[in-house]
C-alpha positions, 0 to 999 in steps of 0.5 A, spaced: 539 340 984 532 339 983 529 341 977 522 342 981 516 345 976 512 351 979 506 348 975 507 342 973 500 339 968 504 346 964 511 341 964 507 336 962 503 338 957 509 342 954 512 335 954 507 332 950 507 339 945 514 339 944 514 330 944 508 331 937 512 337 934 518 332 933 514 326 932 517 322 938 511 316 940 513 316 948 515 321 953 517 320 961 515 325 966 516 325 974 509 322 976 504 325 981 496 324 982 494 329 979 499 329 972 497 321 972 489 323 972 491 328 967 494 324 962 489 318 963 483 323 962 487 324 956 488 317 953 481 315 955 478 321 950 483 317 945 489 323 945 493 319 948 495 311 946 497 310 953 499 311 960 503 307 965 506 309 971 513 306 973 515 305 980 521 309 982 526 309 989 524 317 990 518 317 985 515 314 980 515 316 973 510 317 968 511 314 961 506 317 956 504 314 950 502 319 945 501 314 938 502 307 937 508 306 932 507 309 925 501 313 927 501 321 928 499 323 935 492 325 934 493 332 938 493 338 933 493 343 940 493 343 947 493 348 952 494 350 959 488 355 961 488 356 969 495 358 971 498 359 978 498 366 977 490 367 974 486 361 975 480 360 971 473 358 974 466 357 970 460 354 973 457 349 969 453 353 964 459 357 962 464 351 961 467 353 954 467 348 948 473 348 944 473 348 936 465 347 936 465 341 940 471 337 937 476 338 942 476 337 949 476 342 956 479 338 963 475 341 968 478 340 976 471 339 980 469 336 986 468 330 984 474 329 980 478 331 974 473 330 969 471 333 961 467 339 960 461 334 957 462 331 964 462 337 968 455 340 965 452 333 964 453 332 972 452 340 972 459 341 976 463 347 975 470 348 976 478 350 974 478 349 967 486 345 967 486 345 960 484 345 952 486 339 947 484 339 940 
């Protein structure tokens, strides 16, 4: 049997909400392009220690460091705000800000998955993918 997510940067978030809440430092995912470019934006704006992908026989697994030893992870919330049910989109100028500038959106543009202070300085809109504080 399969364990196939219907949304699957919905499971890997609720992997890292739920690896925060018990305190663990690491987490191993199914990978796919999109989930690797997630994490990796993630861990580019320091929610995140580190990201690797490890080659597998069917797939590859992703291994998330969410903080280093001794250390408690930085993300306090992280959200999903696109769904497969209702997808959100928002031209560059109405990309949201998250707690007054000091959390992060990940915006799904043309160009890539990138932040919101990304999208509005190369003035992309796009599918807000998710929130992080």
């Amino acid at each position: 049997m399969s364990l196939q997510s219907t949304d699957p940067i919905a499971d890997l978030l609720t992997r890292i909400r739920n690896a925060a809440m018990v305190g663990k430092t690491e987490i191993r995912v199914p990978t796919s392009k999109l989930k690797k470019v997630v994490a990796e934006q993630l861990a580019k704006n320091h929610y995140l220690a580190d990201v690797k992908v490890e080659d597998g026989k069917p797939r590859g697994t992703l291994v998330v460091t969410l903080a280093k030893d001794g250390e408690n992870c930085p993300i306090t919330e992280i959200a999903r705000v696109s769904k497969p049910g209702r997808r959100v989109y928002v031209a560059a100028s109405d990309i949201p800000k998250v707690k007054q500038g000091r959390g992060i959106v990940l915006i799904s543009t043309s160009k890539g998955v990138m932040t919101g202070g990304e999208a509005v300085k190369q003035k992309l809109g796009g599918e807000v993918l998710l929130k992080v504080y």
